[in-house]
MOPAC internal coordinates of N, CA, C and O (Angstrom, degrees):
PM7 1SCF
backbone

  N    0.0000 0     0.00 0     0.00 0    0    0    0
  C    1.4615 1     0.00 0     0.00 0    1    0    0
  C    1.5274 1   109.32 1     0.00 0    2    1    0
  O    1.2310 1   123.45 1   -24.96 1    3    2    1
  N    1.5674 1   111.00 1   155.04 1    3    2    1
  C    1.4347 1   106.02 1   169.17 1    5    3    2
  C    1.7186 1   125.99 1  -132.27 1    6    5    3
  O    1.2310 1   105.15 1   -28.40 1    7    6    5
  N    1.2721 1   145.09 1   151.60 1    7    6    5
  C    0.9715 1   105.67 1  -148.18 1    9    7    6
  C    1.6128 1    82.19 1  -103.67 1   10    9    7
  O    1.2310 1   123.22 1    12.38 1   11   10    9
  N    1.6143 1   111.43 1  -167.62 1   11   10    9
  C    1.5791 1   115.15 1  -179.37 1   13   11   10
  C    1.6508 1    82.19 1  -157.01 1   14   13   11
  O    1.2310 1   129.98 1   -41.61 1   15   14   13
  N    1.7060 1    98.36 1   138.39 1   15   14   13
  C    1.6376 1   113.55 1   166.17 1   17   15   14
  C    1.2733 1   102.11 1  -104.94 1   18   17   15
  O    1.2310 1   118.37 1   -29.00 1   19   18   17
  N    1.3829 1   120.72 1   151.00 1   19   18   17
  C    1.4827 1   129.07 1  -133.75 1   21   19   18
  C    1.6960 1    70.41 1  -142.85 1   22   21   19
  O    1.2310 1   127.71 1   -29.85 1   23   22   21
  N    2.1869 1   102.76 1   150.15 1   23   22   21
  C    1.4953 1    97.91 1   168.78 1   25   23   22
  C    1.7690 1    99.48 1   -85.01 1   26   25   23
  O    1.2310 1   117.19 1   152.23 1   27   26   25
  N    1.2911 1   122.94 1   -27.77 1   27   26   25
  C    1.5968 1   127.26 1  -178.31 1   29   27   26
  C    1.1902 1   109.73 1   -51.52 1   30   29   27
  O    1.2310 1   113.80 1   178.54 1   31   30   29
  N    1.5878 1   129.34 1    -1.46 1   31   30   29
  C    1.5481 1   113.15 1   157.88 1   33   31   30
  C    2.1661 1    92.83 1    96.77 1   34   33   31
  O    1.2310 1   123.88 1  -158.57 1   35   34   33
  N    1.1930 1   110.16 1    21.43 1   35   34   33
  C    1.4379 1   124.86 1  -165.71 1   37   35   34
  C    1.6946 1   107.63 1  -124.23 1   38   37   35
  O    1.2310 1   130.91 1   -36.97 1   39   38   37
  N    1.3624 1    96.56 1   143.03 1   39   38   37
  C    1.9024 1    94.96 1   178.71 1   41   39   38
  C    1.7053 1    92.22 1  -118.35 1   42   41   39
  O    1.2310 1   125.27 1   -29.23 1   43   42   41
  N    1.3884 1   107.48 1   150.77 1   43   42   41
  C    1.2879 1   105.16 1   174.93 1   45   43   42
  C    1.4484 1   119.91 1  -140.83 1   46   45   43
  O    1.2310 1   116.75 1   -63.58 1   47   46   45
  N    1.2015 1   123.78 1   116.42 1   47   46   45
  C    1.6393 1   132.82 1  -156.26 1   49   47   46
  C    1.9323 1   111.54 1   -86.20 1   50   49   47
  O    1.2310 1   118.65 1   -64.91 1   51   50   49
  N    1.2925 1   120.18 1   115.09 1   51   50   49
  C    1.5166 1    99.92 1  -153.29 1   53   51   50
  C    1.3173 1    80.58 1  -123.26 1   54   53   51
  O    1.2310 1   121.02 1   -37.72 1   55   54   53
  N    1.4488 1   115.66 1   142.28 1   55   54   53
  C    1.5334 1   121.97 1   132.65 1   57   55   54
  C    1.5463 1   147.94 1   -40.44 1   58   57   55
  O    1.2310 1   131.46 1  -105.10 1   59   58   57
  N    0.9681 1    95.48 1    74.90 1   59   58   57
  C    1.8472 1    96.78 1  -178.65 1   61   59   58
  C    1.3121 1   112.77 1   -16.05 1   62   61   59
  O    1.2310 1   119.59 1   111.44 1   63   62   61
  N    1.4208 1   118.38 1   -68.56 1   63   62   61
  C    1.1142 1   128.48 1  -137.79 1   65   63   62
  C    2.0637 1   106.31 1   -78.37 1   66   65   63
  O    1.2310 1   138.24 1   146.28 1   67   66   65
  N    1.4121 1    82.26 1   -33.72 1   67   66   65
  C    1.5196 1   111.03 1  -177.34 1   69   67   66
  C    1.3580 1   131.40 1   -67.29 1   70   69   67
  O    1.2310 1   130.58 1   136.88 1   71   70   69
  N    1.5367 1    97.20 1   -43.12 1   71   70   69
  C    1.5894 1   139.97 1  -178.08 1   73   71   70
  C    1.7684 1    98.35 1    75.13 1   74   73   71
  O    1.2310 1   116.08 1  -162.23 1   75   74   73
  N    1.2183 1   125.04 1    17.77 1   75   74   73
  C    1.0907 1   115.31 1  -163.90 1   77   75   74
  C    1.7847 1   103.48 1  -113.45 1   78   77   75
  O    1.2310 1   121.70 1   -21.79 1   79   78   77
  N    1.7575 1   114.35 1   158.21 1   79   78   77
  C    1.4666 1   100.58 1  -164.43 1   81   79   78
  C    1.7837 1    93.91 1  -105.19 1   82   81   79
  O    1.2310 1   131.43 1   -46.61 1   83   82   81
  N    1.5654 1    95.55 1   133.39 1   83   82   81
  C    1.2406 1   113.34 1   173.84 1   85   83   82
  C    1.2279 1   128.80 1   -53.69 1   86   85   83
  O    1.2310 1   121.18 1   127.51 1   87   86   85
  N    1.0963 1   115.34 1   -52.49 1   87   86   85
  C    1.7433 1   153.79 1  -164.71 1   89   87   86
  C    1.1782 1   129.99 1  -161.25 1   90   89   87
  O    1.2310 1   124.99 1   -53.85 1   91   90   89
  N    1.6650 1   108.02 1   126.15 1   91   90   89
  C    1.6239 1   121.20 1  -164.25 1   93   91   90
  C    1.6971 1    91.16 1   -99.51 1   94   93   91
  O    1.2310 1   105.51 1   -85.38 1   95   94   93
  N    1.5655 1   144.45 1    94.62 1   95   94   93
  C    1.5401 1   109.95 1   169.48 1   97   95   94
  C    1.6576 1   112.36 1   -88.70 1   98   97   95
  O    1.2310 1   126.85 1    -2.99 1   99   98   97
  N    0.9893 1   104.42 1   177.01 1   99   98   97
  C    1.8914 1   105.94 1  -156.01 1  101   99   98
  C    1.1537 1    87.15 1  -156.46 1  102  101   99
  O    1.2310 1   111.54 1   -47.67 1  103  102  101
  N    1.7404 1   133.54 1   132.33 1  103  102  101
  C    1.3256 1   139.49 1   158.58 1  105  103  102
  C    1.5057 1    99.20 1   169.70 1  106  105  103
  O    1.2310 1   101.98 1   157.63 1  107  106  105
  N    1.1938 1   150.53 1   -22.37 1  107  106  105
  C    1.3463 1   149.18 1  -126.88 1  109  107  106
  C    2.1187 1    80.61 1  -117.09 1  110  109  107
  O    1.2310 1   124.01 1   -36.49 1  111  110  109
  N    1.2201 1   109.91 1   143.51 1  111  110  109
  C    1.2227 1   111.90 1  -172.52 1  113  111  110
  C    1.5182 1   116.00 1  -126.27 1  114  113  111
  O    1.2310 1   121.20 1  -154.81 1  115  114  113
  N    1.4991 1   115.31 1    25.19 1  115  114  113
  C    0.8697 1   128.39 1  -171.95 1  117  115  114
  C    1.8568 1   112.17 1  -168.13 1  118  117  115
  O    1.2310 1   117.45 1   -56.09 1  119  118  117
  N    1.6244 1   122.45 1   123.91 1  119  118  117
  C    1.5839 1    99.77 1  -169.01 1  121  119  118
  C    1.5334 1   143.77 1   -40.02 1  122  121  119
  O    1.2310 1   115.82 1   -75.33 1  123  122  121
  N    1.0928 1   125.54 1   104.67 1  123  122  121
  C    1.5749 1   144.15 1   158.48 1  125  123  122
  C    2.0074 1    95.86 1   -16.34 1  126  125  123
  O    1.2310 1   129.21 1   -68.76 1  127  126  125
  N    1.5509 1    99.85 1   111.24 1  127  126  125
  C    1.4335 1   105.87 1  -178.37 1  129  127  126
  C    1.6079 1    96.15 1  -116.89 1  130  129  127
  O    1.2310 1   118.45 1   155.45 1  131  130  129
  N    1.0995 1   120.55 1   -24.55 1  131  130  129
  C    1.6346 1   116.89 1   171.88 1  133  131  130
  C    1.3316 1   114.63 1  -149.36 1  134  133  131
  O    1.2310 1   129.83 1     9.45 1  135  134  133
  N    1.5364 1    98.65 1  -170.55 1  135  134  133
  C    1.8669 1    92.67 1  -152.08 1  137  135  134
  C    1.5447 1    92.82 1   167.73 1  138  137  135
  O    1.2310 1   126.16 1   -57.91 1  139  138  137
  N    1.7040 1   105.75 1   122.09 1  139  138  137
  C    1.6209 1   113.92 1   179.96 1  141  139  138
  C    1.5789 1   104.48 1  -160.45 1  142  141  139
  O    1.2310 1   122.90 1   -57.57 1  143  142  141
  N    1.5971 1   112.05 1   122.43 1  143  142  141
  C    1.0181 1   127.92 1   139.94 1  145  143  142
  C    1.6990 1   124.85 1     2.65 1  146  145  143
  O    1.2310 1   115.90 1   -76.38 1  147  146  145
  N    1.1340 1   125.38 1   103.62 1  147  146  145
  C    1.7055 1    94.70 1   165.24 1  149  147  146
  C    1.3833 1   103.61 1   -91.31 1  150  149  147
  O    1.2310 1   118.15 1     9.43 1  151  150  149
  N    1.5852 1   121.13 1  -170.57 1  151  150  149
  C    1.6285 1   119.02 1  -152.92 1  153  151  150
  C    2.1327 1   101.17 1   -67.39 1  154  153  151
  O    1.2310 1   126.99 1   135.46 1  155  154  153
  N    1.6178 1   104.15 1   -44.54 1  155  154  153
  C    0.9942 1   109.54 1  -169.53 1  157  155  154
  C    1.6494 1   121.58 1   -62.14 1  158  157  155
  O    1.2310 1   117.46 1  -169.80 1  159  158  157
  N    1.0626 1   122.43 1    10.20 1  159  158  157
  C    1.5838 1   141.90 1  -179.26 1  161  159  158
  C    1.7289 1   113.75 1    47.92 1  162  161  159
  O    1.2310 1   125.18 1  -164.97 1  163  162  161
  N    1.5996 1   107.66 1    15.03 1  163  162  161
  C    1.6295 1   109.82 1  -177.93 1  165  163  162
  C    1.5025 1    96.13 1   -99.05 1  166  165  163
  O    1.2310 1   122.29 1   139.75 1  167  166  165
  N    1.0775 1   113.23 1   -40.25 1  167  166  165
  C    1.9353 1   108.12 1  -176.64 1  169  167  166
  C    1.5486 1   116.68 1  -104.26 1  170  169  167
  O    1.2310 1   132.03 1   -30.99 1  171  170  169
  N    1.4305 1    94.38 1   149.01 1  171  170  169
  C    1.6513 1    98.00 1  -176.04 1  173  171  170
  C    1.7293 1    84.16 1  -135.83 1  174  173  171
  O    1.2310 1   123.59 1   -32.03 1  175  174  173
  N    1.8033 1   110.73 1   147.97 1  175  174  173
  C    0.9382 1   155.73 1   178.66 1  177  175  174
  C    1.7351 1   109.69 1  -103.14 1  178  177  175
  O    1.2310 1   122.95 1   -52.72 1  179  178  177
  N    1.3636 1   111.95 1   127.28 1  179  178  177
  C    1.7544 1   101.63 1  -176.24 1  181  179  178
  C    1.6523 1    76.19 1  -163.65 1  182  181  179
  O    1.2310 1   136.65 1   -38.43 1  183  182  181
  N    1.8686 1    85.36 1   141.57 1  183  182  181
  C    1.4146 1   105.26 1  -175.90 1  185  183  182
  C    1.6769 1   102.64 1  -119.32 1  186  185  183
  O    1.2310 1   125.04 1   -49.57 1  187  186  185
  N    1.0982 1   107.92 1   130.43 1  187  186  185
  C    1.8777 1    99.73 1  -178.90 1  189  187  186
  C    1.5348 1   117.84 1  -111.16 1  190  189  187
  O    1.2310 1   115.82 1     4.22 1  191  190  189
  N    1.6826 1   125.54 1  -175.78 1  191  190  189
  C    1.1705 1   107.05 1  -162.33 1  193  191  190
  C    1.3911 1   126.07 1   -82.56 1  194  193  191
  O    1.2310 1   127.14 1  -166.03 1  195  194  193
  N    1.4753 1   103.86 1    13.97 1  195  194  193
  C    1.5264 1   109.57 1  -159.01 1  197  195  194
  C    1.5657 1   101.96 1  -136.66 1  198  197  195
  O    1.2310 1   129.30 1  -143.92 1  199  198  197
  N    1.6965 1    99.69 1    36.08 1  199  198  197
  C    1.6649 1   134.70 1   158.30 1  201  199  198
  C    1.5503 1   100.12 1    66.28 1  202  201  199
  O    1.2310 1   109.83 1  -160.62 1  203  202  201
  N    1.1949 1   136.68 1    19.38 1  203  202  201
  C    1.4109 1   140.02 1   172.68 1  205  203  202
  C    1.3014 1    95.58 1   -77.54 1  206  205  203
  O    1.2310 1   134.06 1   -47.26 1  207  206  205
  N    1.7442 1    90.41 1   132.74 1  207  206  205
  C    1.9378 1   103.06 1   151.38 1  209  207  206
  C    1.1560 1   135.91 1   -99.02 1  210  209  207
  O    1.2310 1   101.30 1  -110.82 1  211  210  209
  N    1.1928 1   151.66 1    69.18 1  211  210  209
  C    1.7104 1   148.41 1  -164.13 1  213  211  210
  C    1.6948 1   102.56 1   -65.55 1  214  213  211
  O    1.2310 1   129.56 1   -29.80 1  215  214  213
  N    1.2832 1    99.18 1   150.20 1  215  214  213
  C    1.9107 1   111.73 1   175.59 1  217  215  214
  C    1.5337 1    80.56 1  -123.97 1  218  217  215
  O    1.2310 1   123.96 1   -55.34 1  219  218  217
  N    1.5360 1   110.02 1   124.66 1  219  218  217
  C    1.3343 1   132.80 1   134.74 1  221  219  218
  C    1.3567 1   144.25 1   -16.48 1  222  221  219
  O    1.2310 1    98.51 1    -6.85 1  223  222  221
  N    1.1664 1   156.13 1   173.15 1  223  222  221
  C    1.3053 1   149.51 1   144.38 1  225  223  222
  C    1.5370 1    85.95 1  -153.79 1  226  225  223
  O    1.2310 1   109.58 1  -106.00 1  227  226  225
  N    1.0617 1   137.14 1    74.00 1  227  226  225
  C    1.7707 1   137.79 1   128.15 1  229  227  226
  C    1.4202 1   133.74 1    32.52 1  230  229  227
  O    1.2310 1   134.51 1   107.37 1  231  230  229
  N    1.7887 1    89.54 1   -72.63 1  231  230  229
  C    1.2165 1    91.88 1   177.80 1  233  231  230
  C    1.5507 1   138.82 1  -121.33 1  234  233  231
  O    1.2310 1   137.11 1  -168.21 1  235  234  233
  N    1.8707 1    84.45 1    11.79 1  235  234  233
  C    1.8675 1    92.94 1   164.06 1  237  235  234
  C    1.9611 1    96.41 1  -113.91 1  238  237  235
  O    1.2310 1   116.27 1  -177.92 1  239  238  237
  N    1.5182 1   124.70 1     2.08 1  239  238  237
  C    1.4012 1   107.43 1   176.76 1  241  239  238
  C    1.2607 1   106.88 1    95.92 1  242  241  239
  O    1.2310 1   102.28 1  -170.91 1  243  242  241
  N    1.2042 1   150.02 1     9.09 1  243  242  241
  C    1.2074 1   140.99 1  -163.87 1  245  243  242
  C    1.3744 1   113.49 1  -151.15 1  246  245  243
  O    1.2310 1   123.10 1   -33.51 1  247  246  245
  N    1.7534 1   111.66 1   146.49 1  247  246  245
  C    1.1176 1   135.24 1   135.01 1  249  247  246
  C    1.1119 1   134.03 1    13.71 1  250  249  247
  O    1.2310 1    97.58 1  -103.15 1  251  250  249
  N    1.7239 1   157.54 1    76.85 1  251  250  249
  C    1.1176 1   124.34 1   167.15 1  253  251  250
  C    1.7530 1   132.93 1  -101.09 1  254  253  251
  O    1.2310 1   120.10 1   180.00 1  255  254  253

């Protein structure tokens, strides 16, 4: 998977292989400036411009 920073303040999780996007996550209220994988490929980490950290959940879409 790869991730994509969105200007709508959105991360979007795509299928390589597929070309198709897995997962839209939505919560960050200010633009998404980074964004990393942890090792286990279910959670993603994204930092936005208004110094918030969100933890991922991958593969149900959500927030934790």
């Amino acid at each position: 998977a790869i991730v994509e920073l969105t200007h709508d303040k959105t991360i979007k999780i795509w299928d390589m292989v597929m070309g198709t996007c897995m997962q839209m996550l939505m919560g960050h209220s200010h633009q998404v400036w980074s964004v990393v994988f942890l090792p286990d490929l279910k959670l993603v980490v994204s930092g936005s411009d208004n110094k918030t950290i969100k933890i991922w959940d991958v593969v149900m879409g959500i927030c934790m």
